[in-house]
N, C-alpha and C positions, 0 to 999 in steps of 0.2 A: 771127494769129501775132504775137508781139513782134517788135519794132522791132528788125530788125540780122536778124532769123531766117536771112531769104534770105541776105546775105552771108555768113553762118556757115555757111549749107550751101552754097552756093555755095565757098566755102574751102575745106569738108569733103573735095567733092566733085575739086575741084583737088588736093589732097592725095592722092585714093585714086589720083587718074592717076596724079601722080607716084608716085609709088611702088610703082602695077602697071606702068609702065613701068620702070624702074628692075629690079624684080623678073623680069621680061622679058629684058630686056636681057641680063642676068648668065644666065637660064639658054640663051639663044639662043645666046651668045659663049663661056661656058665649058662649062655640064653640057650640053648637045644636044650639041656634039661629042665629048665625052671621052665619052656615051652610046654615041654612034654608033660609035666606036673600040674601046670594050670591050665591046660587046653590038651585030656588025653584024645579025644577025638582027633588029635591034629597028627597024626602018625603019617599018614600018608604025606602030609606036607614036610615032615620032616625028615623021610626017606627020601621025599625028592632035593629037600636042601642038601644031605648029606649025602647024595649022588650026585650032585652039581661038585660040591666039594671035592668030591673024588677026583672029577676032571680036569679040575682047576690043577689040583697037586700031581696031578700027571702033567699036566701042562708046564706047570713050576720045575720038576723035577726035568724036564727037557730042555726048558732055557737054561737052568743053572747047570747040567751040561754040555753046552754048545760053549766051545774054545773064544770064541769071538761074536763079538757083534757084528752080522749081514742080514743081506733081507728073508733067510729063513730064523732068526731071532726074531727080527720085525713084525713079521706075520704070528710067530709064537704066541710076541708079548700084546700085538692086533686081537689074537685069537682068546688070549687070555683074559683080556678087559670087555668083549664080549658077554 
């Protein structure tokens, strides 16, 4: 790999947190509620979005600790956009 590769992905990688967190956030704080308010029937869908959730930030929380970018990040952030 060229020289810089891993910080690049490494960066990449810091980037998609942020911004699957981010993305998170806003539907946790605004659209989960105002779901739940205008469609109470939909509880069940919404335990499963916010179990999906779950995964993802355990997912996030493992890339953003791994030292460098190799291919167990790769598969992390593979496993994340899943």
């Amino acid at each position: 790999a060229p020289a810089g590769a891993g910080a690049d992905r490494s960066a990449i990688a810091r980037r998609i947190c942020d911004e699957l967190d981010l993305h998170a956030a806003i539907e946790e704080e605004i659209f989960y509620p105002a779901m739940q308010q205008a469609c109470p029937d939909a509880a069940d869908v919404l335990d499963a979005l916010r179990a999906e959730h779950g995964e993802a930030k355990a997912l996030v929380a493992r890339i953003r600790g791994m030292a460098a970018a190799d291919d167990a990040m790769d598969r992390a952030v593979a496993e994340l956009a899943r």
